[in-house]
Phi, psi and omega in degrees: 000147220256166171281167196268144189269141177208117159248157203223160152241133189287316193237111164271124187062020188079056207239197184263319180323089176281111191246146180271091191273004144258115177212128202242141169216100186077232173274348166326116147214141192238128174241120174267119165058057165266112225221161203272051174229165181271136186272031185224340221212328175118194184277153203241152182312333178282004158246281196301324180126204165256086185019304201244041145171065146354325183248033157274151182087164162296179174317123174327289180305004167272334187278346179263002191267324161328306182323293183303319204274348183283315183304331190262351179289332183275347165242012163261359208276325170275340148296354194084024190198156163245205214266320230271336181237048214252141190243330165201144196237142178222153193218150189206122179228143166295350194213142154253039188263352167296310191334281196283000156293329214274301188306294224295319148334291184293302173313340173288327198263327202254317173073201192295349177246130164234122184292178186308142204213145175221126161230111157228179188245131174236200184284337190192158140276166156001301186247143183274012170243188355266166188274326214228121172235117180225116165274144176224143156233138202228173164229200175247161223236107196211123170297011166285334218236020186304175172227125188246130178245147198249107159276077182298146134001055173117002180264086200225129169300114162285148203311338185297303203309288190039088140311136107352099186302308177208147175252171158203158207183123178039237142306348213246127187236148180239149188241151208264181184276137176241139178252189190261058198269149163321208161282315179231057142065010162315177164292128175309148161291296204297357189242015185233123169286134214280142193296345181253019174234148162275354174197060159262029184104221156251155170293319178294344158304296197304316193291321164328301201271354138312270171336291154317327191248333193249022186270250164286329182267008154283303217286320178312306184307329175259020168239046141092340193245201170201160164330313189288335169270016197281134173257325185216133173245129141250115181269156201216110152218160205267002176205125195264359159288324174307310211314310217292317152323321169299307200282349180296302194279333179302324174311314210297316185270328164263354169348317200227034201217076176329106154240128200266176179221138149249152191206104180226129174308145201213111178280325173222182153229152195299318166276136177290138184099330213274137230235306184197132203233115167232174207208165188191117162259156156211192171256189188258169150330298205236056156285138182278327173294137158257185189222124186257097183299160195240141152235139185223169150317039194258134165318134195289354194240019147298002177205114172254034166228195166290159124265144213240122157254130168228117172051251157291355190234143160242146201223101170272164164310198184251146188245137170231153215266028140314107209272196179295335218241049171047006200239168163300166193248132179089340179003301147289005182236345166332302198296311186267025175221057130357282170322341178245009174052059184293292191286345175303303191283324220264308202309290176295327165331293195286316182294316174287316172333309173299315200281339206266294139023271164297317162333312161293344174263349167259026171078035174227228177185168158273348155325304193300355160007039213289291212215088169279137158289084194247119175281074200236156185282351180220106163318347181268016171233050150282326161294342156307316203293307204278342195276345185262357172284323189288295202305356208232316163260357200041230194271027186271118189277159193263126169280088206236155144243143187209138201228133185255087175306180163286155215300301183320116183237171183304321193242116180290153190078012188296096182263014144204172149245134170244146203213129201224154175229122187230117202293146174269344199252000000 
């Protein structure tokens, strides 16, 4: 494996922030968290419109999904690659009224393959006028690394999206995000408590153990794999009161199954009813790669999965700044230094602390970065976040995403969850 390539801006927007909007490992590359701005200049008129007459032109989310998607076709075009060889897409909007401007972007761009794609709707991205937050991983174009695309039986994209449902690519199969939707893509009966009953179960049970059964194990099966090779899951609900219910029926399958998990609050979904959306990597039945669980000195309720190394990469669960004694960390003293982006900094501290941790106990480091998620319920406590990554790391720029949840997170005073992919080579 080749070393890892990283292009960056030293200063984003003329801040102190080095952020890495490329980062290549091998045949790998992850472009994180592009949103419709110029990374020197702010949003540039040819998204927002013309000063004095805004609705000129197209729909704005159509000029920002054109925006992104051309930037990222021209920096996979300087990798040796296109879009053509892109394995999974993840997307975060404030509204859904971006959506179908946004697909309509992407099928231009993209043409008949749209890799495995997961869209939900949170409160706001990164910047506060833009719509659209999108990340890809792509590979570079090797017969080891083709993308055999999978139609499961009843696992299917609806036509605005039309997603590739599941891929395989080298050992590694990705699964698009899923809900607990029919034959015509409504809510499933069977994933629903029937309207004449009062204790005829949960919705989220229902919808859980729906996914999981009628889903993710067709899509595994037919790409080649099983339940049992799952490696990273991100889950999306849509009521954070849901989890203690969730994580009850997710054990029932994974108990005995190394899945590293992210559990992120969620405002909407593209289905009315619908609850809850998980995306799943795995390996194939005749992967050569194995999956290690890593263990380190982290508080057990700072994660509510493993971490898993497979091969080039290690994927811990999504992590939160819980200490050992159960509480958020700093807890009391966050709420009164606002100005110092207190819970940000102490927060994001403890969390690269954690993931720096497992690194080392699987024989890597976090210099090694592809891609962070960070999940925060206020967006203004990201300058914490970028001031404890500079403490820790100095000017090694951050392969970031930063996403604005609903205000509610699993563990209160939580001021993110991050959810990170990190190279082992």
């Amino acid at each position: 494996m080749a070393a890892i390539e990283v292009k960056s801006v030293q200063h984003l927007l003329g801040t102190a922030l080095p952020y890495a909007y490329a980062v290549k490992s091998g045949p790998w590359i992850f472009l994180t968290g592009h949103e419709a701005f110029d990374f020197e200049s702010g949003v540039a008129e040819a998204v927002s419109g013309p000063a004095g007459f805004p609705l000129f032109g197209p729909p704005r989310w159509r000029r920002e999904g054109d925006f992104i998607l051309e930037r990222m076709r021209r920096i996979l075009e300087e990798f040796g690659t296109d879009l053509a060889h892109g394995v999974r897409l993840d997307q975060f909007y404030p509204t859904p009224t971006a959506v179908d401007p946004y697909h309509r972007a992407r099928h231009a761009v993209f043409g008949d393959y749209i890799p495995p794609s997961t869209s939900v709707i949170m409160e706001r991205c990164f910047a506060a006028e833009t719509g659209i937050s999108t990340s890809l991983i792509a590979v570079t174009p090797h017969p080891e690394y083709e993308i055999r695309k999978v139609y499961p039986k009843d696992v299917t994209a609806s036509a605005s999206s039309g997603f590739v449902p599941t891929i395989v690519c080298n050992e590694f199969v990705f699964v698009a995000g899923q809900m607990a939707s029919g034959g015509e893509h409504g809510l499933d009966a069977r994933a629903h408590v029937p309207d004449h009953t009062a204790w005829g179960g949960t919705e989220i049970r229902k919808q859980t153990e729906f996914v999981i059964q009628e889903k993710l194990k067709p899509a595994l099966a037919a790409a080649g794999s099983a339940l049992e090779r799952s490696l990273k899951a991100q889950v999306y609900l849509r009521n954070v009161d849901d989890l203690p219910e969730f994580i009850d029926v997710w054990t029932q399958y994974f108990r005995d199954i190394p899945c590293a998990l992210t559990v992120v609050p969620t405002k909407g979904f593209g289905m009315t009813g619908g609850i809850i959306e998980i995306n799943l990597l795995a390996l194939t039945n005749t992967a050569k790669r194995r999956k290690e669980p890593i263990m380190a000195d982290i508080p057990g309720m700072a994660a509510l999965g493993p971490c898993v190394r497979v091969g080039e990469f290690l994927l811990p669960s999504g992590l939160m700044a819980i200490g050992h004694d159960g509480h958020i960390v700093s807890k009391t003293i966050s709420p009164g230094f606002p100005g110092l982006s207190h819970s940000g900094y102490v927060q994001a501290a403890t969390v690269h602390g954690y993931a720096e941790a497992l690194c080392r106990a699987a024989g890597t480091s976090m210099t090694k970065l592809l891609r962070a998620q960070y999940f925060v319920p206020d967006v203004t406590a990201f300058p914490g976040v970028a001031m404890a990554w500079a403490g820790r790391f100095g000017a090694q720029p951050l392969p970031f995403a930063c996403i604005h949840t609903p205000p509610a997170m699993p563990a209160p005073g939580s001021a993110l969850i991050a959810d990170f992919w990190i190279s082992t080579v």
